[in-house]
DOTOR-239409 format. One record per residue (C-alpha): x, y, z; residue in one letter. Coordinates in pm, 1 decimal. Example, Ala and Ser with C-alpha at 12.3 -4.5 7.8 and 13.67 -1.06 7.14 Angstrom:
2
       east      north         up   residu
     1230.0     -450.0      780.0        A
     1367.0     -106.0      714.0        S
This chain:
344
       east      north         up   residu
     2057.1     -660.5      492.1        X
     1975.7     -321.7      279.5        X
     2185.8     -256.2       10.5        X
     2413.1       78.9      102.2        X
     2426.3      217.8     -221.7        X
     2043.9      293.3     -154.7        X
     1987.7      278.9      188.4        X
     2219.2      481.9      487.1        X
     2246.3      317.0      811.2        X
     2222.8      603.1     1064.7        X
     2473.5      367.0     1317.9        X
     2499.3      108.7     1550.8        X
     2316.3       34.9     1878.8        X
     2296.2     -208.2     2192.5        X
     2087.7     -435.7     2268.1        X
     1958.3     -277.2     2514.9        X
     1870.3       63.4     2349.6        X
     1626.6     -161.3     2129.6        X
     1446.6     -313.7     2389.7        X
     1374.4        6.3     2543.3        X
     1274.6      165.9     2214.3        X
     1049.4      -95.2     2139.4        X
      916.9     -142.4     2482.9        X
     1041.6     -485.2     2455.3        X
     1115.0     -762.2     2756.1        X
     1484.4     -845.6     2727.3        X
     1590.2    -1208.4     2793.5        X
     1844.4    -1442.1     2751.3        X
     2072.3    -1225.9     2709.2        X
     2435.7    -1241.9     2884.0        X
     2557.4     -886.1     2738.1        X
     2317.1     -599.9     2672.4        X
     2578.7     -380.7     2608.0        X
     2651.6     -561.8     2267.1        X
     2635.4     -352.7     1981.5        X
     2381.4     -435.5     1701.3        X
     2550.5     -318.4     1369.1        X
     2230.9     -366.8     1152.5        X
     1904.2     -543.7     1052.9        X
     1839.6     -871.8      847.2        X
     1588.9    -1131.9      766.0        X
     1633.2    -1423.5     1020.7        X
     1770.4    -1640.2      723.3        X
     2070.7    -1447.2      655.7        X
     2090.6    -1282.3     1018.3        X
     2491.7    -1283.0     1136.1        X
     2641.9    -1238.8     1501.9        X
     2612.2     -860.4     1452.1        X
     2248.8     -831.6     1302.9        X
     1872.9     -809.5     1471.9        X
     1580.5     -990.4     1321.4        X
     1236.3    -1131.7     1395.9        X
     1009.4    -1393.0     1404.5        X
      631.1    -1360.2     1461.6        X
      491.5    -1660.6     1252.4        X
      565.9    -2029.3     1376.4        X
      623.1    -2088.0     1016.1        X
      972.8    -1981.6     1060.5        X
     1067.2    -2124.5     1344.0        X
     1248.3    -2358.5     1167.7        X
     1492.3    -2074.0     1011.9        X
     1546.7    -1890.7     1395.5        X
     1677.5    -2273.5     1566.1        X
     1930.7    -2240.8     1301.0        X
     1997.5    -1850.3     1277.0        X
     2279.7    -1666.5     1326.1        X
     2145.1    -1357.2     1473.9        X
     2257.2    -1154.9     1754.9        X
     1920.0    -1123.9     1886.9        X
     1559.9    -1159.9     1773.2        X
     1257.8     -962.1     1824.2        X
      977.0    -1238.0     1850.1        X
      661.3    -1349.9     2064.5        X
      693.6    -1520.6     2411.7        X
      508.3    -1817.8     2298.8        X
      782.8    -1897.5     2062.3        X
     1056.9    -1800.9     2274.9        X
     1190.7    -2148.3     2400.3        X
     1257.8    -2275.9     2022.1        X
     1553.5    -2001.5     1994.6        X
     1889.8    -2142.0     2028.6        X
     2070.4    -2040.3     2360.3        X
     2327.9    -1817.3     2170.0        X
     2041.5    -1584.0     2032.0        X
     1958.9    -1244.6     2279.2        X
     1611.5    -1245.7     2288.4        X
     1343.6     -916.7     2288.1        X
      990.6    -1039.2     2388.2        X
      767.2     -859.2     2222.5        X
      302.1     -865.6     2154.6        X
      367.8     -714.3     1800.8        X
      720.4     -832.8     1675.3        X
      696.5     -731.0     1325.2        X
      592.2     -398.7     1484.5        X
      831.1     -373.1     1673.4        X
     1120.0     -467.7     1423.9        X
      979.0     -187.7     1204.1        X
     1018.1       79.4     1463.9        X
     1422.1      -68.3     1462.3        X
     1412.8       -5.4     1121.7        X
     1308.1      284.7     1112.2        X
     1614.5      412.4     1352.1        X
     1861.2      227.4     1148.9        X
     1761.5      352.2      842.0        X
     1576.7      711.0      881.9        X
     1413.2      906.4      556.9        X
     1698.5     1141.7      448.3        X
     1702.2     1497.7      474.3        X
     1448.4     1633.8      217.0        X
     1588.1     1848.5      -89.3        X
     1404.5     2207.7      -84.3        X
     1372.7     2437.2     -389.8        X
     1280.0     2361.0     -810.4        X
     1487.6     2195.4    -1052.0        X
     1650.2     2417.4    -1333.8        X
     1503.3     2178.9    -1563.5        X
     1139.1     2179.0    -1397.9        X
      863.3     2422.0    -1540.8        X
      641.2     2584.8    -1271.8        X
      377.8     2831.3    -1422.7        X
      417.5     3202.3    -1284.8        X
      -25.0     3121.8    -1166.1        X
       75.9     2881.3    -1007.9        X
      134.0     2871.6     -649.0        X
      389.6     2695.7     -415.6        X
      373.8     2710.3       26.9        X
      672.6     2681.8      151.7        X
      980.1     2407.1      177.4        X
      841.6     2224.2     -144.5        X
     1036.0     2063.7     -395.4        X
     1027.5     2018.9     -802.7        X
     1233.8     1781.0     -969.5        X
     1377.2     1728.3    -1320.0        X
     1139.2     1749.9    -1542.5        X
      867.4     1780.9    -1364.6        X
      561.0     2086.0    -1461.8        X
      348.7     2270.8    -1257.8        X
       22.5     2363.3    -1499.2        X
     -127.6     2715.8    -1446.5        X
     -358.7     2793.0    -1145.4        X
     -243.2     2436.5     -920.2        X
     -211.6     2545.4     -609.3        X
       76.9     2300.8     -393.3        X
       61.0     2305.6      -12.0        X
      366.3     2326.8      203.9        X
      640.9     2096.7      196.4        X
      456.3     1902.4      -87.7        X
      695.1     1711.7     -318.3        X
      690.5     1642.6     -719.4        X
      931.3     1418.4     -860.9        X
     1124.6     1395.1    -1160.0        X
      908.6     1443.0    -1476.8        X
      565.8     1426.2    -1279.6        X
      276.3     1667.2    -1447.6        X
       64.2     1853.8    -1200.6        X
     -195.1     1966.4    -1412.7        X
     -483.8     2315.4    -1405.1        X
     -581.5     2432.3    -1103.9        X
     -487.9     2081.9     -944.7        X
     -467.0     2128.5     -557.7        X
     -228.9     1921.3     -357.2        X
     -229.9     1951.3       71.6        X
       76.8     1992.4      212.7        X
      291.7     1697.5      265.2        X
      190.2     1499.4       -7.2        X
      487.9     1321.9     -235.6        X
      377.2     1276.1     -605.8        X
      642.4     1036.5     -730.8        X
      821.9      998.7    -1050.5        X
      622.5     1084.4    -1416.5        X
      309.6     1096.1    -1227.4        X
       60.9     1279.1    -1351.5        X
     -267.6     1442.1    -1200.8        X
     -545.4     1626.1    -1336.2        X
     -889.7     1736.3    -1260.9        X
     -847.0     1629.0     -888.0        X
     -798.8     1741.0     -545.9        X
     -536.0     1595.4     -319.8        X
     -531.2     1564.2       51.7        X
     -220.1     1662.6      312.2        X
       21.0     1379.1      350.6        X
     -111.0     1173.2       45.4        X
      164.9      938.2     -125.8        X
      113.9      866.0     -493.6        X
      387.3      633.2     -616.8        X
      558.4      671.7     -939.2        X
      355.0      632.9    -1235.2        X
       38.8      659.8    -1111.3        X
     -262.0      867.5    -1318.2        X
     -519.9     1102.7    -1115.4        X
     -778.9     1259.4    -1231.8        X
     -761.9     1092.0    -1608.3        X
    -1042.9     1065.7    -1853.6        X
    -1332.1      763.8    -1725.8        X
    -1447.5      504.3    -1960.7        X
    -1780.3      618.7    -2065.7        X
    -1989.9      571.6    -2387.9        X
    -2325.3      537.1    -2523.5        X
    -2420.6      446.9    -2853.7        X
    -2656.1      483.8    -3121.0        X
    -2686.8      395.9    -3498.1        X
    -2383.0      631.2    -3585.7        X
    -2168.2      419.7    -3342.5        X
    -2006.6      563.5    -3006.2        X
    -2069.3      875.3    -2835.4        X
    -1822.6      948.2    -2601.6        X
    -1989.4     1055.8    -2254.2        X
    -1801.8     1388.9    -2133.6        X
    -1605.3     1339.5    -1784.4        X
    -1721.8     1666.1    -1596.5        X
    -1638.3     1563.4    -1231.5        X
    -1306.6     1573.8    -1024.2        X
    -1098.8     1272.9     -847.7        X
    -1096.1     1338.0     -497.7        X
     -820.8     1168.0     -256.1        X
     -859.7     1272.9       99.4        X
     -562.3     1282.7      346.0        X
     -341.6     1029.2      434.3        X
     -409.1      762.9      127.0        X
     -175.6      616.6      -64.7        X
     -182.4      509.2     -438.3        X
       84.8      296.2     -584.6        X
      280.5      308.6     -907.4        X
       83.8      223.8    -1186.9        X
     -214.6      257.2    -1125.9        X
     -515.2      474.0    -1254.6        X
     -806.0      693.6    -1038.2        X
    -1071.0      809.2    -1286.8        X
    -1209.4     1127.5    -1268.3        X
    -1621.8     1139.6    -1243.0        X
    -1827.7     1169.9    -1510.1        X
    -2026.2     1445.3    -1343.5        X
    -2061.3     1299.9     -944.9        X
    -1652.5     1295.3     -836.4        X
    -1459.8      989.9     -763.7        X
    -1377.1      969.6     -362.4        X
    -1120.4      777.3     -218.4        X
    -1133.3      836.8      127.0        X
     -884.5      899.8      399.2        X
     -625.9      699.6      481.9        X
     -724.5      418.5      222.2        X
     -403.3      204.4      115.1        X
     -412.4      147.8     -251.4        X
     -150.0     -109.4     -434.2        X
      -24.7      -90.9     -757.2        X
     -160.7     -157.6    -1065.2        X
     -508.5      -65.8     -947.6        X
     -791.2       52.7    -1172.5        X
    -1048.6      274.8    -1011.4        X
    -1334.6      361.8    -1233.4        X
    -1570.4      724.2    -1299.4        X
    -1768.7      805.9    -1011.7        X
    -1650.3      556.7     -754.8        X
    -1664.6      607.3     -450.2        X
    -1421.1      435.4     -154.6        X
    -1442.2      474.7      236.7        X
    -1189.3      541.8      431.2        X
     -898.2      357.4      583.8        X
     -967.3       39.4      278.4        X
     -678.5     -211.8      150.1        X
     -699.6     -273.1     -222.8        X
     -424.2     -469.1     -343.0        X
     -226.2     -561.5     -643.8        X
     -469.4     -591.1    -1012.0        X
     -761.1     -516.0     -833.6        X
    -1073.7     -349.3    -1067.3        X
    -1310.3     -118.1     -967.2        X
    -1624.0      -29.2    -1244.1        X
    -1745.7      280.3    -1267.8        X
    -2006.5      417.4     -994.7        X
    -1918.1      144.6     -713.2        X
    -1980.5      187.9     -354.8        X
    -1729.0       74.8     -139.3        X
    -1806.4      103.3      276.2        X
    -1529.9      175.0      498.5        X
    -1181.9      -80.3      600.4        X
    -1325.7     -253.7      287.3        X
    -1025.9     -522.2      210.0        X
    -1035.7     -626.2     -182.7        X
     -739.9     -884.5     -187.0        X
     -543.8     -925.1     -540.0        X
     -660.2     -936.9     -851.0        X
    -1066.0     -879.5     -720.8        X
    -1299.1     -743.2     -972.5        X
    -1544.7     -543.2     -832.1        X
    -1876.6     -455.0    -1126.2        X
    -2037.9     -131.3    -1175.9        X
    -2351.9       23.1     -974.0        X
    -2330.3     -207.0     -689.1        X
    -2229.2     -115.4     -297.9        X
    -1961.1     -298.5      -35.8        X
    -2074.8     -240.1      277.7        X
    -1820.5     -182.3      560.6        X
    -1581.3     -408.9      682.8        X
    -1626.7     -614.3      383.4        X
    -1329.7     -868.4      321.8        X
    -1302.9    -1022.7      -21.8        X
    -1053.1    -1325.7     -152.8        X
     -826.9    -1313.3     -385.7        X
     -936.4    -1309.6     -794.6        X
    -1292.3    -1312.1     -664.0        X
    -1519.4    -1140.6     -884.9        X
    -1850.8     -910.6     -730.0        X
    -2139.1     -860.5     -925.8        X
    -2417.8     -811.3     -661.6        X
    -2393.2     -535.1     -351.2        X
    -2241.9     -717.2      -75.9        X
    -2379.1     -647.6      287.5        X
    -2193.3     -503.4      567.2        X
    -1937.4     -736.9      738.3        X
    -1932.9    -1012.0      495.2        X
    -1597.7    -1289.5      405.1        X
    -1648.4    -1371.7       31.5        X
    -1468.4    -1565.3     -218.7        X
    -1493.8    -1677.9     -597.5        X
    -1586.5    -1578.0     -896.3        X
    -1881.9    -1484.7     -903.4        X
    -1823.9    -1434.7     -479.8        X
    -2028.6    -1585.7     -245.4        X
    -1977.1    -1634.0      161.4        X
    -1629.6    -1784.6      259.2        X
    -1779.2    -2085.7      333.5        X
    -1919.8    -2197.3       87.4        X
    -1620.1    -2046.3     -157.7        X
    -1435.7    -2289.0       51.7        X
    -1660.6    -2552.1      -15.8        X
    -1701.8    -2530.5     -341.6        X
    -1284.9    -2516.7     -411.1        X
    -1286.2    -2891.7     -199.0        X
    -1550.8    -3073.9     -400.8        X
    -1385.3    -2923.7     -718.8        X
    -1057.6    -3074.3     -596.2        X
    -1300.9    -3409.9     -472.2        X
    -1376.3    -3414.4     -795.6        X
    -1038.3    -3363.7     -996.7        X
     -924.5    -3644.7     -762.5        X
    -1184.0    -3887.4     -837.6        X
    -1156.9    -3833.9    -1226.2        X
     -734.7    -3935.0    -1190.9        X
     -850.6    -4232.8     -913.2        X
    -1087.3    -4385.8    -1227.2        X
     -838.0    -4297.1    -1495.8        X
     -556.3    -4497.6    -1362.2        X
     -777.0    -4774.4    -1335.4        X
């Protein structure tokens, strides 16, 4: 159940108003006038709360829940105890998001800039933003409508930012463009400095960083992590590409658009990465090589070749899923047959 001090409950419904909102076939269900007073995790679900269930895994924890009713897949529907309402739904944890999402709506955005914020007199500001504490606004960035900086962010020169994008807390961008309705979480660094050197008998040279980041609309880039600028061709992540945090996205990459990079993940400098690429955690992906589309990659799997078009791969370095998988089983064949001839 959210925590109130954070989260505010817009009220209480019936069962039946989130069926219909949902689209959702309501069975077993004696009253569907009852009033749902909030959400919860089908653990810790009471006789007032709605949850869900969409993986068999927990149907374990809805036979003995306490919910009010559960939003959950017909196939699973005859393992919920009799005293449970019950909306049928395709896409359950869909659904319940959409319930959410009434329950608890975004609050009413703030308008206006912070006494304590610093926007340069160049630079310029559509209408309905919002500037918080601390935050700057460098000379010449130009901020679309409705865009919002958070407390002590730093939108740096001539920066451009499309309106409805949210730069979170001490963020900081330079050298980049920004899309409309891009997130960037707190702590997250566009636009900064790439990693590039060469070297000759006097030691290292540093390589100047002439390009831009680019982020087209609708990505988002969690807190922590770090977008490059190019070295002279831009870095590109393209739209509606879901980054996690604690990403590292090197000089001149460039991403498709709608990819999932998660948690840890590495990019080197001047990667190609197709489009709905999926790098799972902790994936390190080398420099100079492409990822053709559709591409889904294991987690801690390291690529150091171009990968075609389509492709599961696993491991370090990654090869096709099957044979990842084969190779983890004979290394755990193996493990087992060194402990069968120890303990003889």
């Amino acid at each position: 159940m959210p925590d109130k001090r954070f989260f505010k409950k817009s009220g209480s419904y019936s069962i039946a108003e989130l069926a219909d909102r949902v689209g959702g076939e309501l069975i077993q269900c004696s009253d569907p006038g009852f009033i749902i007073e909030d959400i919860a995790a089908v653990e810790s679900a009471t006789a007032v709360d709605i949850c869900f269930v969409e993986n068999r895994r927990y149907v374990g924890a809805l036979e003995t829940s306490g919910a009010a009713v559960c939003l959950l897949p017909r196939n699973i529907a005859d393992r919920a105890p009799d005293s449970v309402a019950l909306i049928v739904s395709e896409r359950p944890r869909r659904a319940f998001a959409k319930i959410a999402a009434l329950f608890y709506p975004e609050e009413e955005e703030v308008h206006g800039i912070d006494p304590s914020a610093h926007v340069d007199p160049t630079a310029m500001l559509g209408d309905g933003c919002f500037v918080g504490p601390g935050a700057s606004i460098a000379a010449g960035a130009r901020l679309g409508a409705g865009v919002r900086v958070g407390a002590g962010a730093a939108v740096g020169r001539a920066v451009e930012i499309g309106a409805g994008t949210v730069i979170g807390e001490n963020a900081s961008l330079s050298h980049c463009l920004i899309g409309e309705r891009v997130v960037i979480y707190p702590g997250a660094r566009i636009g900064t400095c790439g990693f590039g050197f060469e070297v000759d008998e006097t030691g290292l040279i540093k390589m100047p960083q002439l390009g831009r980041a680019i982020i087209e609309d609708d990505v988002e880039i969690g807190a922590n992590s770090c977008i490059d600028r190019g070295s002279g061709p831009d870095t590109v992540v393209g739209r509606g590409t879901m980054i996690d945090n604690l990403v590292q996205i090197g000089h001149n990459v460039q991403i498709g658009k709608g990819c999932i990079i998660c948690g840890q993940v590495g990019v080197a400098g001047s990667a190609r990465i197709g489009n709905y690429v999926v790098l799972a955690g902790q994936v390190g992906v080398a420099g100079h090589l492409e990822i053709g589309d559709g591409v889904q990659v294991a987690a801690m799997s390291g690529i150091s070749n171009t990968v075609e078009a389509g492709q599961k791969i696993g491991g370090a370095p990654a090869v096709p899923i099957n044979e990842y998988r084969r190779q983890v089983a004979a290394i755990k064949a193996l493990g087992r047959r060194k402990t069968d001839q120890e303990s003889k």
